[in-house]
Steps between C-alpha positions, in 0.01 A plus 500: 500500500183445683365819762233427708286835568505344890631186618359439853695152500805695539387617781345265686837268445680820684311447777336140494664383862359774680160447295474154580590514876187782519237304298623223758424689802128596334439151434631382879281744609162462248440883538368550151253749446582848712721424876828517641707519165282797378519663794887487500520605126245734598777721751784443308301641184382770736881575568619479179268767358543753824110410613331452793251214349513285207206263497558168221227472272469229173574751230583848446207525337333445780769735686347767287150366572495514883704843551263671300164317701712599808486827420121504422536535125138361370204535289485813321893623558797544242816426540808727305751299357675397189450326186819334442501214749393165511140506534516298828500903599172554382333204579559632844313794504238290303447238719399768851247635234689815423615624121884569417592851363779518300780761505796477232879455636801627521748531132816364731360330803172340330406532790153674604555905385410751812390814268258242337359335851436876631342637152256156507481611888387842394283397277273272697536650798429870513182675581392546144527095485346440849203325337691252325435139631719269549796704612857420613568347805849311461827574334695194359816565362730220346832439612552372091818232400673536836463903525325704717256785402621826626291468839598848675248713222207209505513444879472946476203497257353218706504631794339869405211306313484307857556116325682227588778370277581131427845383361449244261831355568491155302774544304733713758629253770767687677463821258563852692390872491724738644644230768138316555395169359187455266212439771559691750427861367160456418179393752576178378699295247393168297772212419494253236692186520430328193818292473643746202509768738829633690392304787251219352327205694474200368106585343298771599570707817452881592530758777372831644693733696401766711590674805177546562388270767097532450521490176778153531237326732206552232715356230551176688149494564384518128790283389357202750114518466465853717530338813728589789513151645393215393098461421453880630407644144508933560547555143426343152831406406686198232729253501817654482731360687894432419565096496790460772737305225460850300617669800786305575668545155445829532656528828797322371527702148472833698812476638656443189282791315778774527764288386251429180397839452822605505595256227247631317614847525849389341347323247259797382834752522667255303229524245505891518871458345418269279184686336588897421365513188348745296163288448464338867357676825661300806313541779592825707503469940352825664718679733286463773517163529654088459404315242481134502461400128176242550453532092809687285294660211674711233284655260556488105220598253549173281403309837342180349787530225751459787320211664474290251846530404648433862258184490650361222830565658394322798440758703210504756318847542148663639252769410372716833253568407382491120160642546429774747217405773259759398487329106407178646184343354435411941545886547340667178174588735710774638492691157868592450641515137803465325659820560420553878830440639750559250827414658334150628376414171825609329696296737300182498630481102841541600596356773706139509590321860806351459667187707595602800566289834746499800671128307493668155893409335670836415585327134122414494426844555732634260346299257195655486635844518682390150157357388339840543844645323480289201087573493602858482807541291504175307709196572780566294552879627506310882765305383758736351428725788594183733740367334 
């Protein structure tokens, strides 16, 4: 048996009438870069999340980007986050001039940890550290593999160090924290939808949300050159925009999103059942919140071991992420070591992402939980057991 890690195709053919009759209307209408389809993804987004803005930008990287400039992070600043996240994180807060700070995560969530944001806080920001230059001016937790941080404590710590929090929320389309959806706890929240995602375009695409309206109207300045209207330039800004065909499979996939993250969710309890074992960490949902299994990653010390094996079994898996941002040859100027953030580094050996998708076959599925048995016990243990 052959299982994909993600099979897009699957989807796409679950939805290719609908998909065809929007790209249609795009074409009819030639509004390709930015316009009416945007703007209609833009509310329905806006919606969806419980937000009073969402402004479509090209990437989430860029999502990232422009929130931060937005908020006047520049030259000089530093921005707390986390180490175990695709670097897309920290290019960010590279590219408005400022430096990343790293704080280690969560054992359960993997998430960012609030005891370690408030001792970095402490650290850097009392009055026997007043001299210290740059200093913190953002907080960026990660909503990581379809989970959300636990928000209540870091929005708390935040708040008494007076700094604004951005929810990285690439990889939590439709995830919730006590009742609220990723991007709308935070001063703003920054999409990604890179077709793997929950809710992928069809190539690059990202949003910001906010309910913040200054902050909302600066964003769609710096995503379209800084200018209000057109040829009035009140800001330096980029070429950001979201292409309207983008938008329009994203406004037809959003109403569908539930339905697939749902799936998902029965898929990844499915997996719980199939995987209590001794050796294997499934991943564990906080009480405080809804999960919506982006990436299902168990943990297993013999992690490459496991891989390899499931490979030559057919079985399509991922590594999120295999090296920890702060040991990065692009990020060694910052001077961490091996050893700075424990849990991260421990976890980056570990952890395996395995197939998981809304179209995924149960006997697929079930399949690779029996892979992972036989890796563990030994093929012929797996088979008395079964049989």
């Amino acid at each position: 048996m052959k299982v994909p890690f993600l099979d897009l195709k699957a989807q796409y053919e679950s939805i290719r009438p609908d998909i065809q009759v929007a790209l249609h209307h795009v074409l009819e209408r030639t509004a390709f870069a930015g316009g009416p389809f945007v703007a209609q993804f833009e509310e329905e987004f806006a919606n969806f999340c419980g937000c009073q803005h969402a402004i479509g930008v090209g990437s989430g990287t860029e999502a990232i980007w422009f929130a931060l400039l937005a908020l006047g992070i520049g030259e000089g600043d530093e921005v707390i986050t986390v180490p175990n996240t695709f670097i897309a994180t920290a290019e960010a807060i590279s590219f408005c001039g400022a430096k990343p700070v790293f704080v280690d995560i969560d054992e359960k969530t993997y998430t960012m940890d609030p005891n370690k944001l408030e001792d970095t806080l402490k650290t850097r920001l009392t009055s026997n550290a007043s001299h210290l230059k740059p200093r913190p001016k953002a907080v960026l937790p990660v909503h990581l593999f379809g989970q959300m941080a636990d928000m209540d404590p870091i929005l708390d710590i935040a708040k008494a160090y007076d700094l604004p929090v951005v929810e990285d929320a690439c990889q939590a389309h439709g995830a919730s924290y006590k009742g609220r959806r990723a991007g709308s706890l935070g001063d703003a929240g920054c999409f990604s939808f890179y077709p793997g995602k929950n809710l992928g375009a069809y190539g690059e695409g990202g949003a910001v949300t906010t309910n913040n309206g200054d902050l909302a109207r600066k964003i769609q300045m710096l995503r379209d050159h800084g200018q209000p209207q057109k040829y009035y330039h009140n800001i330096i800004g980029w070429n950001g925009r979201m292409d309207g065909i983008q938008a329009a499979v994203l406004s037809v996939k959003l109403k569908y999103l539930e339905i697939w993250n749902e799936a998902r969710r029965q898929k990844a309890h499915l997996y719980d059942a199939f995987l209590k074992l001794d050796h294997v960490v499934i991943p564990e949902q906080a009480d405080y919140g809804r999960h919506i299994y982006h990436i299902y990653a168990i943990r297993i010390q013999n992690r490459d071991g496991l891989m390899k094996a499931l490979a030559e079994s057919g079985i399509g898996c991922g590594i999120h992420y295999p090296i920890p941002i702060h040991l990065q040859d692009a990020y060694r100027f910052l001077g961490y070591e091996r050893g700075s953030f424990p849990t991260a580094e421990t976890y980056a050996e570990e952890l395996l992402s395995l197939p998981i998708f809304p179209e995924l076959p149960e006997d697929q599925l079930e399949y690779v939980a029996n892979g992972i048995k036989q890796f563990v016990f030994g093929k012929e243990q797996v088979k008395s057991v079964q049989g």
